[in-house]
Each structure stands twice: as structure tokens, then as C-alpha cells.
VOZARO-23073 format. One record per residue: residue in three letters; x, y, z of N, C-alpha, C, O in turn. Coordinates in pm, whole numbers, padded with zeros to 5 digits, always signed. Example, Ala and Ser with C-alpha at 12.3 -4.5 7.8 and 13.67 -1.06 7.14 Angstrom:
BEGIN
ALA+01319-00569+00780+01230-00450+00780+01320-00330+00780+01424-00332+00846SER+01285-00225+00708+01367-00106+00714+01290+00003+00787+01341+00114+00804
end
This chain:
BEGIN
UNK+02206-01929+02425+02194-02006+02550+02072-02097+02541+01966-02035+02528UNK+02062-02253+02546+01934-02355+02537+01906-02300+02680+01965-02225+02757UNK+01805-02362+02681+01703-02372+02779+01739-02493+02841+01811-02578+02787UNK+01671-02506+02999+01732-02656+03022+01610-02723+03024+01614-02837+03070UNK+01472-02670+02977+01368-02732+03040+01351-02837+02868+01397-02799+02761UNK+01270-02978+02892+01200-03010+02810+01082-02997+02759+01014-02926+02833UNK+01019-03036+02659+00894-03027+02644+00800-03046+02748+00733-02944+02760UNK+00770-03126+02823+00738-03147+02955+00694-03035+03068+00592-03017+03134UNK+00814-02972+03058+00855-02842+03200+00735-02734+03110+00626-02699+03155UNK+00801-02690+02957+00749-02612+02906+00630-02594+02904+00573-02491+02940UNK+00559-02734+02844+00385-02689+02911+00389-02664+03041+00366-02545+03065UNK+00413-02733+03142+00361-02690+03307+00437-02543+03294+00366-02450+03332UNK+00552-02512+03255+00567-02358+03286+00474-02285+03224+00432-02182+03276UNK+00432-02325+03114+00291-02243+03000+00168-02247+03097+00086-02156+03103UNK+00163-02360+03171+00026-02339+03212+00023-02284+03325-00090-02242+03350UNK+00119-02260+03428+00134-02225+03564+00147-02036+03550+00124-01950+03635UNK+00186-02024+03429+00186-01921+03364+00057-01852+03353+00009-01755+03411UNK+00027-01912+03283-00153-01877+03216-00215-01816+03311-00244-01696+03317UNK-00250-01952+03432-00366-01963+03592-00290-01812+03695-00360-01721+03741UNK-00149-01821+03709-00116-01724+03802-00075-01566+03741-00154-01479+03777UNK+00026-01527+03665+00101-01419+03555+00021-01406+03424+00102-01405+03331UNK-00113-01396+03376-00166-01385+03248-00075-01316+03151-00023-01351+03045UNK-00072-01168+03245+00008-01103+03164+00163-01118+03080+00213-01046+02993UNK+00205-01224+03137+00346-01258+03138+00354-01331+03033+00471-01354+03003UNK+00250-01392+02942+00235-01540+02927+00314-01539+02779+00360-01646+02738UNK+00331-01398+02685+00358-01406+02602+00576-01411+02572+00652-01465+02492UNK+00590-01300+02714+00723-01311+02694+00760-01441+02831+00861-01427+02900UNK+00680-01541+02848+00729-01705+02904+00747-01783+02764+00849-01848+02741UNK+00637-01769+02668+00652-01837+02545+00813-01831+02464+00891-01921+02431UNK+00821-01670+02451+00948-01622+02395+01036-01671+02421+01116-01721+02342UNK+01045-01669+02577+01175-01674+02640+01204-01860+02625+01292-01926+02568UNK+01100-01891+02695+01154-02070+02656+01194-02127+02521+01289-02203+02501UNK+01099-02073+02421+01142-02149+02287+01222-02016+02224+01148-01950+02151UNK+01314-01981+02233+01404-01922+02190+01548-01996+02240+01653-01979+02177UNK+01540-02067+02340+01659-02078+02411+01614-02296+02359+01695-02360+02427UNK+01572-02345+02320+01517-02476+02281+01689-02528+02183+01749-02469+02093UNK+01714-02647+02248+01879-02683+02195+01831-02771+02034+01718-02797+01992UNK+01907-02788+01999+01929-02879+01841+01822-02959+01807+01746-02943+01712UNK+01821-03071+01915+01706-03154+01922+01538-03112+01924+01454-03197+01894UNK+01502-02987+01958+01407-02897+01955+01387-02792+01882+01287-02721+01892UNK+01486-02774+01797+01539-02656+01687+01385-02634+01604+01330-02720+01535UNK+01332-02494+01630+01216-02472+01555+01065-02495+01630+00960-02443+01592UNK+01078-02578+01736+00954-02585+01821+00911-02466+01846+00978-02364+01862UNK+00756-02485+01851+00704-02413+01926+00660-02459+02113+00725-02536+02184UNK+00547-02391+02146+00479-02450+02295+00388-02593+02195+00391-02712+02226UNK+00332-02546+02104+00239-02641+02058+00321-02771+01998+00283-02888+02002UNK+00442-02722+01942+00522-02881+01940+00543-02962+02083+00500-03074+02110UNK+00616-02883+02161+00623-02958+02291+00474-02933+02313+00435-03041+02269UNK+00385-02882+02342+00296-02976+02392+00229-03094+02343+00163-03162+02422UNK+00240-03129+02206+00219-03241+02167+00316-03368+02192+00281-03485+02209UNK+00444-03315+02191+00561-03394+02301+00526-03457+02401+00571-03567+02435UNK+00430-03383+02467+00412-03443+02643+00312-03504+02632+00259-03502+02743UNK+00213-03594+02520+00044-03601+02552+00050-03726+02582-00039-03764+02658UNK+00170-03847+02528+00143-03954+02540+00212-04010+02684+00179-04121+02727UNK+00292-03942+02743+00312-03985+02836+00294-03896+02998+00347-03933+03103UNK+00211-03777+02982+00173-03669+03045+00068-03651+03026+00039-03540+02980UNK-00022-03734+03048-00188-03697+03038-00213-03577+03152-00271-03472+03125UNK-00174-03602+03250-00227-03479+03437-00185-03360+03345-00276-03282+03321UNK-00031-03325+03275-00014-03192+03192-00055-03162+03121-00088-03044+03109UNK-00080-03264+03023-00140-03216+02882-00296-03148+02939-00342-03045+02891UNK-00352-03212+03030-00501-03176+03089-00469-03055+03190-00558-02980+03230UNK-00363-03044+03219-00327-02881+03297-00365-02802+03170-00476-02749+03167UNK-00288-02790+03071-00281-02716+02973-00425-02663+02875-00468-02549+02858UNK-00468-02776+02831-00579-02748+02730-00726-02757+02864-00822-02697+02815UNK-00757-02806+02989-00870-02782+03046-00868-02696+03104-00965-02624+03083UNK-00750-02636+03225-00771-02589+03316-00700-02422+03325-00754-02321+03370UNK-00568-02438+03266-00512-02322+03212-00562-02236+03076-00574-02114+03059UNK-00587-02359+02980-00666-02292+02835-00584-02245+02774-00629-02206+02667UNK-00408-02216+02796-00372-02142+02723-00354-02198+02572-00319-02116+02486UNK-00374-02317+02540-00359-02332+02368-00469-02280+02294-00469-02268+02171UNK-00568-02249+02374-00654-02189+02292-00701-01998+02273-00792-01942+02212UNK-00590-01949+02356-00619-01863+02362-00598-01761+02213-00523-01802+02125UNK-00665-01641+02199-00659-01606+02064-00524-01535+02056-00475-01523+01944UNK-00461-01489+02153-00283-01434+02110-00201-01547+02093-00084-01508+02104UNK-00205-01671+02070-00149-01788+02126-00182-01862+01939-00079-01916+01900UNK-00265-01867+01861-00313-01891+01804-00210-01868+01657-00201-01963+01579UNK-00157-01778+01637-00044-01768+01526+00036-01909+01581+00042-01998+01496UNK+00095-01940+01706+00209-02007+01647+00153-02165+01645+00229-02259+01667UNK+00009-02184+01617-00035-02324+01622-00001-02343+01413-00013-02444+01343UNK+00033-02224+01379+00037-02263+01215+00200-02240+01216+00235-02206+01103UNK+00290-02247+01290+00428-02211+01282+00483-02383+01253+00453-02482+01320UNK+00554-02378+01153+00655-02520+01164+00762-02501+01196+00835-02402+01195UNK+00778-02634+01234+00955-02653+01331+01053-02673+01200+01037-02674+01078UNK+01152-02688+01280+01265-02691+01129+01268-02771+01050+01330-02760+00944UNK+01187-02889+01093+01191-02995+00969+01067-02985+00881+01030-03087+00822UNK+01001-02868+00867+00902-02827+00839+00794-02893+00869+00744-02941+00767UNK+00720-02921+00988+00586-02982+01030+00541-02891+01111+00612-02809+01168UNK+00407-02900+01122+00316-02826+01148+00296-02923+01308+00320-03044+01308UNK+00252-02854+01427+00228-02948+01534+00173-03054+01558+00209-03149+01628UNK+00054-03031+01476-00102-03109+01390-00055-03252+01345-00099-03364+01372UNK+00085-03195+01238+00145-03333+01159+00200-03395+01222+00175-03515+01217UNK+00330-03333+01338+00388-03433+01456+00289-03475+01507+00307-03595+01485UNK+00169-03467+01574+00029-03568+01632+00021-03665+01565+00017-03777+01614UNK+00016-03636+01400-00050-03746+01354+00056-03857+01295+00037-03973+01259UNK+00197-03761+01302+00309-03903+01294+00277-03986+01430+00294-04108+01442UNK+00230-03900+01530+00253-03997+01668+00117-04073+01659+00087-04160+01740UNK+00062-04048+01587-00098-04155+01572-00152-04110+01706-00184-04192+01792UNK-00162-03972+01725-00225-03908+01848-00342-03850+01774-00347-03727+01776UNK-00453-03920+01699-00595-03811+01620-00657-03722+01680-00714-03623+01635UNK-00642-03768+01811-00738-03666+01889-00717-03556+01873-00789-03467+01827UNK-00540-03550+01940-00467-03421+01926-00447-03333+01808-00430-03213+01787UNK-00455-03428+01748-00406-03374+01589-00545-03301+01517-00548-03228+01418UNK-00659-03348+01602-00803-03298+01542-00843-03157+01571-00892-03071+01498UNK-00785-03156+01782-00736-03069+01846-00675-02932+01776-00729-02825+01751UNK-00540-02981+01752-00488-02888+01712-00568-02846+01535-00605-02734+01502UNK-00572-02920+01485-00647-02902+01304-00744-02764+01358-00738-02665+01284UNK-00832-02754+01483-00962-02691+01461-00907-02545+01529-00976-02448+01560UNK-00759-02563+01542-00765-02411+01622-00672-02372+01533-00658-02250+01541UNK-00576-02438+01422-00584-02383+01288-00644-02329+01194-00600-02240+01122UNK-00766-02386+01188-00905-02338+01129-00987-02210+01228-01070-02137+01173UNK-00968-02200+01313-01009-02094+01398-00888-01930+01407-00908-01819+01456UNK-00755-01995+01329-00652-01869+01295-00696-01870+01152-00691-01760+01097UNK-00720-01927+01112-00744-01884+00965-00876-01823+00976-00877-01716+00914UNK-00964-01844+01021-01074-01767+01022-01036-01626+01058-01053-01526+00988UNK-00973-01635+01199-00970-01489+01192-00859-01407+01142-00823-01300+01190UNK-00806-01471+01036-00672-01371+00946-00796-01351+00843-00822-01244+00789UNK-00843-01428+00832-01034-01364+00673-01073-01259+00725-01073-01150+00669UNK-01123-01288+00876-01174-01192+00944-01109-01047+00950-01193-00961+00978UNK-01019-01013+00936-00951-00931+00976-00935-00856+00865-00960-00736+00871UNK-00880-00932+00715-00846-00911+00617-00958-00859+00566-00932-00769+00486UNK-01084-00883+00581-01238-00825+00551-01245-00721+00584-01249-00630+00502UNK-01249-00697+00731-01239-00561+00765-01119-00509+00789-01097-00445+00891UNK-01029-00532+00695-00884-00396+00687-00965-00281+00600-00960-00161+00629UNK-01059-00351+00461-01079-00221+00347-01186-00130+00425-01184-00008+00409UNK-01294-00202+00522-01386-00156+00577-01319-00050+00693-01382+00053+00716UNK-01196-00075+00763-01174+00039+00885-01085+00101+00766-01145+00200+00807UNK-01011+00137+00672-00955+00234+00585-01109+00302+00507-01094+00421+00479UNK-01202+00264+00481-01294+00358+00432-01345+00413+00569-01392+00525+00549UNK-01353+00381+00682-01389+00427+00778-01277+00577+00845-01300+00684+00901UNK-01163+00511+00803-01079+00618+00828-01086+00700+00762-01111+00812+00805UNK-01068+00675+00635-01132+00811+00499-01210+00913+00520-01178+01031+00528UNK-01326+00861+00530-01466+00943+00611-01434+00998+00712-01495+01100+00744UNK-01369+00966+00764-01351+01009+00953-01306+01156+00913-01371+01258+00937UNK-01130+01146+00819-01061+01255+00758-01090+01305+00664-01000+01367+00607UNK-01241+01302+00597-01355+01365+00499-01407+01484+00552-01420+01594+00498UNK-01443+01435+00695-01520+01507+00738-01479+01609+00860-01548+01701+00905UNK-01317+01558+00911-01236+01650+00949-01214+01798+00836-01243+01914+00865UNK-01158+01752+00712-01171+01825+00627-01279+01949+00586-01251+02067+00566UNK-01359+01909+00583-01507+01979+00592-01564+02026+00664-01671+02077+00630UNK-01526+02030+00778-01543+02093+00944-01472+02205+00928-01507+02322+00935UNK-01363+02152+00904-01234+02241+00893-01235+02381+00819-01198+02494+00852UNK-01306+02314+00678-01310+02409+00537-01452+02526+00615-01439+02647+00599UNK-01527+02492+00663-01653+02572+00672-01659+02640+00830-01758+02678+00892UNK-01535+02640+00867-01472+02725+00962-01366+02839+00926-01303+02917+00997UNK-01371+02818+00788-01248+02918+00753-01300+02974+00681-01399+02952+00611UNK-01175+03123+00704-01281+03212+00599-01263+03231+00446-01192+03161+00375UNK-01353+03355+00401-01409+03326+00293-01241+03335+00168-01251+03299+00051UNK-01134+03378+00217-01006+03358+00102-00961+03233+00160-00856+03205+00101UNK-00992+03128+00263-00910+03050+00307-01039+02917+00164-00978+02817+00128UNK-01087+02921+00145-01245+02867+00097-01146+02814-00028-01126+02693-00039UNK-01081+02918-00129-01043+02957-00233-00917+02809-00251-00914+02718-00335UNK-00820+02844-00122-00708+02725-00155-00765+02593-00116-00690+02510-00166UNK-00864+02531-00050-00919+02460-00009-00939+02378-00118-00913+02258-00106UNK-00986+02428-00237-01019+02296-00358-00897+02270-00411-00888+02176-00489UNK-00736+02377-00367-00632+02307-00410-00601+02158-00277-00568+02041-00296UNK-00631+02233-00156-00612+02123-00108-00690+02012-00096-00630+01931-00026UNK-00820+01961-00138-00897+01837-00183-00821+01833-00251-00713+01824-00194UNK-00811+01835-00409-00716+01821-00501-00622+01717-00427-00650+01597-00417UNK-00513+01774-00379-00418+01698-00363-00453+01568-00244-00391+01463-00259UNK-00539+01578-00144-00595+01432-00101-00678+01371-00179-00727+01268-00133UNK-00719+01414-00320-00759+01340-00351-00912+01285-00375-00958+01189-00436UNK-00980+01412-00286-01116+01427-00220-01185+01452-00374-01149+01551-00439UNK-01254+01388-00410-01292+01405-00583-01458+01449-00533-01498+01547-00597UNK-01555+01397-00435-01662+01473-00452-01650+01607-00373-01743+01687-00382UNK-01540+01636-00295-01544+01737-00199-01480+01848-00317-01510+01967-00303UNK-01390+01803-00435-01347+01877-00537-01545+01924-00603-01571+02040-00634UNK-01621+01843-00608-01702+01877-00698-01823+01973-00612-01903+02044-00671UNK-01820+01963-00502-01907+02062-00412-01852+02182-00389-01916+02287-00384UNK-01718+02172-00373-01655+02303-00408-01675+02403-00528-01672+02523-00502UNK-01693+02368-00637-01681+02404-00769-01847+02461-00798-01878+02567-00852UNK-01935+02358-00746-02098+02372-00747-02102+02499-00643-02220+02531-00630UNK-02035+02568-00579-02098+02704-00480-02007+02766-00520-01974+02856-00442UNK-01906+02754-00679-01802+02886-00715-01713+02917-00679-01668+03032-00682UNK-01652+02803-00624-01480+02840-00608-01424+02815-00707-01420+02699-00750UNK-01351+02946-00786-01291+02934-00903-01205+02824-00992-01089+02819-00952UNK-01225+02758-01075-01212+02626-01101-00990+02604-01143-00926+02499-01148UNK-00935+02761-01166-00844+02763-01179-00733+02862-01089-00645+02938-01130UNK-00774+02831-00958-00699+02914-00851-00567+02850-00815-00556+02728-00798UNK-00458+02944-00804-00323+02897-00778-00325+02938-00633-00365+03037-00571UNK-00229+02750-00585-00121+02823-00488-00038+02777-00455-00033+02668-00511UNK+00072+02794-00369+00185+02737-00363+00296+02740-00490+00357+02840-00527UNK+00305+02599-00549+00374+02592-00693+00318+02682-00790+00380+02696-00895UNK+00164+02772-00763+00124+02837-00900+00058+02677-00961+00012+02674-01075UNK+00058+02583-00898-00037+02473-00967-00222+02491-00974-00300+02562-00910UNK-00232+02444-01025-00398+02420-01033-00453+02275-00994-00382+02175-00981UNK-00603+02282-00976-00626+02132-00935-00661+02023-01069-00689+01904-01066UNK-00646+02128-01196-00610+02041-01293-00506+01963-01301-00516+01849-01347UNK-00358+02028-01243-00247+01979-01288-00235+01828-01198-00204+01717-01241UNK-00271+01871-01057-00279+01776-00961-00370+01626-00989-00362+01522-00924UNK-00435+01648-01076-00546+01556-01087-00538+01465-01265-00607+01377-01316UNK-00422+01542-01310-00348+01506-01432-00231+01385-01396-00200+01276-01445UNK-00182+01471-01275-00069+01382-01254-00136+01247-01168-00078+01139-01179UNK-00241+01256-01093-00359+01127-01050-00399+01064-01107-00473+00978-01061UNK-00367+01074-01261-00481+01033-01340-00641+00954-01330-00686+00844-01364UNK-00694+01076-01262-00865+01104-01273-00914+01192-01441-00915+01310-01477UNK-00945+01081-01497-00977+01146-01611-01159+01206-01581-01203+01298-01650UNK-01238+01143-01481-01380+01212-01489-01326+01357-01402-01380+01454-01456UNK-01260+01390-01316-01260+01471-01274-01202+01614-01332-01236+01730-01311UNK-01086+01545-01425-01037+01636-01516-01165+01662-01641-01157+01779-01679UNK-01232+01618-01684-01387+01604-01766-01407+01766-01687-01390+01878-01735UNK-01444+01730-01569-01545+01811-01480-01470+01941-01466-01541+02039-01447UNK-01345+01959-01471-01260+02109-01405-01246+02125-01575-01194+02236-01586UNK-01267+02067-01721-01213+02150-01835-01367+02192-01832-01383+02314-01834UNK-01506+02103-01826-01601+02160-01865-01644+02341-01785-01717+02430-01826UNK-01570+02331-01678-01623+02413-01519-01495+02578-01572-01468+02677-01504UNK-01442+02533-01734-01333+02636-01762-01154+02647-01679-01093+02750-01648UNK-01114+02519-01664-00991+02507-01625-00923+02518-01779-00955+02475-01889UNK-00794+02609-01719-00714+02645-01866-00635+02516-01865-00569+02471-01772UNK-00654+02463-01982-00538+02316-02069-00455+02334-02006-00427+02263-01909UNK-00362+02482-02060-00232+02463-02096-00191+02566-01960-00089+02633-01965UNK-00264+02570-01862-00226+02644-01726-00046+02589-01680-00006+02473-01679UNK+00027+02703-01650+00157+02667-01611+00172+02674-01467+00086+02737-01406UNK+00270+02619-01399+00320+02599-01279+00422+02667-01257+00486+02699-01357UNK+00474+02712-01122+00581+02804-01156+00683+02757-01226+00750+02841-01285UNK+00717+02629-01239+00823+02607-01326+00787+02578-01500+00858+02530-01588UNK+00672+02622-01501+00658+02652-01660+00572+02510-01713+00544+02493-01832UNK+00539+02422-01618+00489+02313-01661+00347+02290-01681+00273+02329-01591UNK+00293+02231-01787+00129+02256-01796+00081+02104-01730+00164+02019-01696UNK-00069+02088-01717-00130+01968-01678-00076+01876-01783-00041+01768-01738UNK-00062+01891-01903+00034+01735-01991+00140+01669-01930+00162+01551-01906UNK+00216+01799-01906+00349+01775-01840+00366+01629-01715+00432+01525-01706UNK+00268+01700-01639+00218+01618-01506+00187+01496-01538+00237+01392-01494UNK+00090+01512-01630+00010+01343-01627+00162+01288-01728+00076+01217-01782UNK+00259+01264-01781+00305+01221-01857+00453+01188-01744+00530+01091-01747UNK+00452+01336-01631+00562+01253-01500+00517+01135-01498+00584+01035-01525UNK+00391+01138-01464+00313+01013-01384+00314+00907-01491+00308+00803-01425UNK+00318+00878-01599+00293+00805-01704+00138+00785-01742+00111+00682-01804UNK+00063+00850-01720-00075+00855-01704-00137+00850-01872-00149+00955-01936UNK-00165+00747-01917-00189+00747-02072-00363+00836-02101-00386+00930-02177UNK-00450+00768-02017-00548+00816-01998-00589+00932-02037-00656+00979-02129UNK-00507+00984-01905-00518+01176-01864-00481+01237-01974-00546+01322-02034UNK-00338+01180-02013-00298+01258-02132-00393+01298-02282-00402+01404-02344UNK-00449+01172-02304-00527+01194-02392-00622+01281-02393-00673+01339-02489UNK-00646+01288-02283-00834+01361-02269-00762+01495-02271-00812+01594-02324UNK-00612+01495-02196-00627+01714-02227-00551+01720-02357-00505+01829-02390UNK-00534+01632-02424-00491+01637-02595-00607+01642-02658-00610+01709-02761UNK-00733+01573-02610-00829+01579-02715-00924+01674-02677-01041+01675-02715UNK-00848+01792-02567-00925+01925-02508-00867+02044-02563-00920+02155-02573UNK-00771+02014-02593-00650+02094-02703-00522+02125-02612-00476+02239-02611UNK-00476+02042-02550-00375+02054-02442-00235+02086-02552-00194+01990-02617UNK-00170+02213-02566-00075+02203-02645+00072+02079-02625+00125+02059-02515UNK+00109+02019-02736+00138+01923-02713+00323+01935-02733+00391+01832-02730UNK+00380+02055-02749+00500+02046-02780+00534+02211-02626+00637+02277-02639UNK+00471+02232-02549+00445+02361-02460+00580+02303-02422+00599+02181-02428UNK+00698+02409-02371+00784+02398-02295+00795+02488-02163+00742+02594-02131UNK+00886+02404-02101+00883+02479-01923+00992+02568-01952+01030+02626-02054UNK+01040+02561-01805+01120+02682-01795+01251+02635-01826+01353+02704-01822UNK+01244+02500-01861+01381+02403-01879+01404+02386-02050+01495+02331-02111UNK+01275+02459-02101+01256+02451-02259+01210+02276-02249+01204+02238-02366UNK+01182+02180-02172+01115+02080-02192+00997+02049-02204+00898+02089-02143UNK+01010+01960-02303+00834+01927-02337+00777+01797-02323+00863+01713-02297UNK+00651+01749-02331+00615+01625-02208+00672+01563-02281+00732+01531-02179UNK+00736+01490-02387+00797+01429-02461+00898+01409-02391+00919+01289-02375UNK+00988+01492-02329+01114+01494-02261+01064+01382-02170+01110+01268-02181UNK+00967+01413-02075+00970+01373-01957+00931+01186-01979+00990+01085-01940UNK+00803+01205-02062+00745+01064-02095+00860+00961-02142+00876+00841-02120UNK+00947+01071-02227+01058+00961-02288+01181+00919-02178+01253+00829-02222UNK+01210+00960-02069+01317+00925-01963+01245+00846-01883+01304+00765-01812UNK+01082+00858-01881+01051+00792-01800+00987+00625-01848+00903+00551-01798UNK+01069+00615-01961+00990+00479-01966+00908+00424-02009+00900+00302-02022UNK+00789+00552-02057+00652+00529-02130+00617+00506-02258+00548+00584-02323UNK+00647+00432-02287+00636+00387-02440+00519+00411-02520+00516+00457-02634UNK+00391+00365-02424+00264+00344-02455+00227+00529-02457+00119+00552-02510UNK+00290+00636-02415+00267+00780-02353+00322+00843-02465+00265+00937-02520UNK+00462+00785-02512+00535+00883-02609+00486+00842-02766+00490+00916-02865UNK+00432+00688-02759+00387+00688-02905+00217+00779-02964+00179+00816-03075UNK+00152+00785-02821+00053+00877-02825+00075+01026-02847-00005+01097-02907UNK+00201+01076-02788+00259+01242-02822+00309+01228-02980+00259+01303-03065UNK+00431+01107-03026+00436+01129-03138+00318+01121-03249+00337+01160-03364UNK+00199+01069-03205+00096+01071-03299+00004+01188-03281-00098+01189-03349UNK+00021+01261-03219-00001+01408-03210+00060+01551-03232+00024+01665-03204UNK+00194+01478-03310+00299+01613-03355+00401+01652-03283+00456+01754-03326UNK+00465+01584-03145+00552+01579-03066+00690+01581-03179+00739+01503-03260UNK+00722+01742-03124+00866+01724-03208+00993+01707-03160+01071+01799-03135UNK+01019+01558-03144+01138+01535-03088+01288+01559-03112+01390+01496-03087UNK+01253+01696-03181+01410+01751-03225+01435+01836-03076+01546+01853-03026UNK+01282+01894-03008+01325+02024-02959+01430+01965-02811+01416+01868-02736UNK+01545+02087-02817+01613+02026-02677+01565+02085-02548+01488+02182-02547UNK+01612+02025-02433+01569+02090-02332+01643+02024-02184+01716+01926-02197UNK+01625+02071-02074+01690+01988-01942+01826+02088-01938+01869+02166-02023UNK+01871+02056-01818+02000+02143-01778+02123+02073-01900+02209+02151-01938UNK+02125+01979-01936+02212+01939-02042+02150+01910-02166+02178+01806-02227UNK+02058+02005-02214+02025+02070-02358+01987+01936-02443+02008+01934-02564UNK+01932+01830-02376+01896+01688-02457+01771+01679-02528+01670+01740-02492UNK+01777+01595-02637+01648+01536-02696+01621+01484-02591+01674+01460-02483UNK+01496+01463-02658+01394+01340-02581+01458+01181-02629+01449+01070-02577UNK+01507+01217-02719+01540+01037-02733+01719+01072-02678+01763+00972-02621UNK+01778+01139-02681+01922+01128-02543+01891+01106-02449+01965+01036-02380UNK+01732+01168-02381+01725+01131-02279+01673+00987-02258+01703+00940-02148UNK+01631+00938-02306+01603+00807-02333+01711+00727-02312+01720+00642-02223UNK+01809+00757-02409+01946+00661-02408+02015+00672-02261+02080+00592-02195UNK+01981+00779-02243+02087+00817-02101+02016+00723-02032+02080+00624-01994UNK+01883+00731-02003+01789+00673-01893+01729+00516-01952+01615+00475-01929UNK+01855+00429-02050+01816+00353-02106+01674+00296-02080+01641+00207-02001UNK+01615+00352-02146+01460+00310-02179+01455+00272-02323+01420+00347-02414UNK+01494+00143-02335+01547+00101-02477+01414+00037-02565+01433-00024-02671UNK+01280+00057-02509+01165+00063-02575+01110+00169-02627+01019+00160-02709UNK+01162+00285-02585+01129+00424-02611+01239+00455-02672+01201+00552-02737UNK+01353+00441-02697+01467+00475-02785+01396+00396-02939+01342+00472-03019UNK+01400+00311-02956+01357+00220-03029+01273+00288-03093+01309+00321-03206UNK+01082+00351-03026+01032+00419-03088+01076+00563-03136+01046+00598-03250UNK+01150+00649-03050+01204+00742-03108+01231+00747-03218+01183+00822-03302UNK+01374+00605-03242+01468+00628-03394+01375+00574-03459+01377+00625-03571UNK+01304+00507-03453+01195+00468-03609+01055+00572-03643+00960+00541-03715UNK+01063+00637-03606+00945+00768-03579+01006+00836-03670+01128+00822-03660UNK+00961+00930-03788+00978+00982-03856+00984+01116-03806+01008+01210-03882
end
């Protein structure tokens, strides 16, 4: 359904809007230029109001002196919106050789772009703020509970992720290889993250390499789901056994090779990865599984691997 009003009506309805209904002002915008016929296809308020300047001075001066609404800061996205023939409001001014307007509108473009910087600056600043906030929920939390609740606590840092709250834990002796849930450790968790200083810190603190999960899987296993080249290395060059199978008889080889990792499986085969052994509910190599899961960079290394 068009609208029947013109550019014209639309500012005085924008501005009669503004002075009396503030609140209203956003679904008056909506509602008029949604309903805008062929000839208006894509306007905004700021196209029609540049519509009305040359022959509507009393409106155009309702609008930008007395109402204010073009300048208001919710109002401010659609001064960078183009109409369908792609122009910006700014550019219809300055086809109409209106500079003023067009200078007008230029500086409250520059005043949305400022504050999309603005904003975009402090997005990383209120997410570290949120962090901390749920740091220290955490830690409230932990030193309210008691002394066996203490124990799963560095599994749960672990899994948020909390890497100095992992290392204050460990500094007052919470055992560096406590299971729970899966029977995981905060090695395995932090394998599959790939945090290689933190994994440093839980092998020096006596985390077992080759610790299993209930399904038989060690920290290799994990970091090699994840494709984690890093991680892998450091619990290979800690003595992470490198051919260990789960409860599926699979070995990280299996997993690295379905998943794609080329750069993961040529590091296992240069560590003795024996890709004969089978494993998975349908008894596959590591390079079937490959083919199945065409990963035809990792097939490739498979068959030329001795």
C-alpha cells in the first residue's frame, strides 16, 4: 500500500512528530517510507527532506531548527542509506546544487561514522569488561564452596577457558590431573584449545600425556579433533604416545586424517603414526577415512607415505 503523502507532508509529519509524540517518531519514519510509490522507491525522510528545501524553506526550517529531528542520534543511520538509484541524500543536494544542504547533510554523516568507530572501540573494551565481571563471579563462587567442590573447579576454569584462574588453582594444590564428568582432565581440554603455555604448565605441574577419557581418548586425540598443530607437538615432544587407541581402537591419525589436517597428519606420520591400524564403528584406516571424508590433501599424503 503507497502512502499518499509527498515529500513535503513527510517532513511536516516528521517534524510535528518530533515537537508533540517523541516517542512515536521512529515507527512515523517506518510507517511513511515503507508505503513511498515508484517514483520514491528507496527514499528515506532525509531524501524527501532534501525534496522539500528548494521550494519549502518555513518546512525545511520546521525540521532541522525547531523540531531537530535530522539530527537526532537514532535518526542518524538512515542519513548513510541510499535510495534505489543508489544516492546517498548528500548526492541528491548536490545534483540539486543545494551545498548548503549537502554540507548539512555530509557533517551528520561524519557524525554516524564517528559513532559506528566509537562504538566499534568499545565493543572489545565492554567484552573484556564482561570477562572480568564473569572472572570474578567465578571466584566468588569457587571460594564459597567446599573443600571437594575446590577439586572440579580447575576442571571447570579449564573449560571457560580461565588460564590464570587455571594457574592459581594449581599454585595452592589442586591436583593437576583430577577427573570429572567425561573422566577428562584439564590437559585434554586445553589440548583441544590449543593453549600450548598452559599445557607447558599442567605437564611441568605432573599431568599424565597419555591420560584417557572415558572413551579411551588421550590429550593427542583432542588437540588433533581440533586440528591443533601446535598442541600436538608439544605433548609429542613430552612423550604423548602417538599410535594410543580409544575405545573405538582409533588413533589421532584416524581423527586428524577425516578431519582435513594435512599440516597435523604429516607431523604424526613423522613420528611413527601407523596408518595400517583400523579403527571407528566401520573398522577403517586412516586414509579410508580420508577417502570417505574426501580430504583429498590428506589422501594424497597418506598414499605417498611409506
Amino acid at each position: 500500500m503507497s502512502t499518499p503523502f509527498g515529500p513535503k507532508e513527510v517532513v511536516l509529519i516528521m517534524s510535528l512528530c518530533r515537537i508533540h509524540c517523541p516517542a512515536e517518531i521512529s515507527a512515523c519514519y517506518m510507517q511513511l517510507c515503507q508505503g513511498f510509490d515508484s517514483n520514491m522507491a528507496g527514499y528515506t525522510v532525509f531524501h524527501a527532506l532534501v525534496g522539500t528545501f528548494l521550494n519549502c524553506f518555513d518546512i525545511h526550517q520546521l525540521a532541522w531548527q525547531e523540531s531537530e529531528w535530522p539530527q537526532a542520534k537514532y535518526m542518524l543511520h538512515l542519513v548513510v542509506k541510499r535510495n534505489n538509484l543508489g544516492l546517498l541524500p548528500s548526492a541528491v543536494a548536490a545534483q540539486q546544487g543545494n551545498m548548503n544542504l549537502c554540507l548539512q547533510l555530509t557533517e551528520l554523516k561524519a557524525e554516524t561514522a564517528k559513532r559506528a568507530s566509537n562504538a566499534a572501540l568499545k565493543a572489545p573494551e565492554k567484552r573484556l569488561e564482561a570477562s572480568a565481571h564473569k572472572k570474578f563471579e567465578f571466584m566468588f563462587k569457587m571460594l564459597t564452596l567446599g573443600n571437594s567442590d575446590h577439586l572440579t573447579a580447575l576442571i571447570d576454569a579449564a573449560q571457560l577457558g580461565y588460564r590464570n584462574i587455571v594457574r592459581k588453582l594449581l599454585e595452592i594444590g589442586v591436583p593437576v590431573s583430577i577427573r570429572v564428568r567425561r573422566n577428562e582432565t584439564a590437559l585434554h581440554i586445553f589440548a583441544h584449545a590449543g593453549d600450548v603455555s598452559i599445557i607447558k604448565l599442567l605437564l611441568e605441574r605432573g599431568a599424565e600425556v597419555d591420560a584417557k577419557d572415558q572413551g579411551g581418548n588421550t590429550p593427542l586425540r583432542w588437540a588433533f579433533w581440533a586440528g591443533r598443530f601446535d598442541t600436538a607437538r608439544e605433548l609429542l615432544l613430552k612423550g604423548a604416545k602417538v599410535n594410543a587407541q580409544d575405545k573405538s581402537h582409533r588413533i589421532a591419525l584416524f581423527g586428524a586424517a577425516g578431519g582435513g589436517y594435512a599440516d597435523v597428519v604429516r607431523l604424526l606420520l613423522a613420528r611413527g603414526a601407523d596408518k595400517s591400524l583400523r579403527g571407528g564403528k566401520d573398522s577403517q584406516t586412516p586414509l579410508e577415512k580420508a577417502v570417505k571424508k574426501r580430504q583429498n590433501a590428506v589422501v594424497e599424503l597418506l598414499e605417498e607415505s611409506k
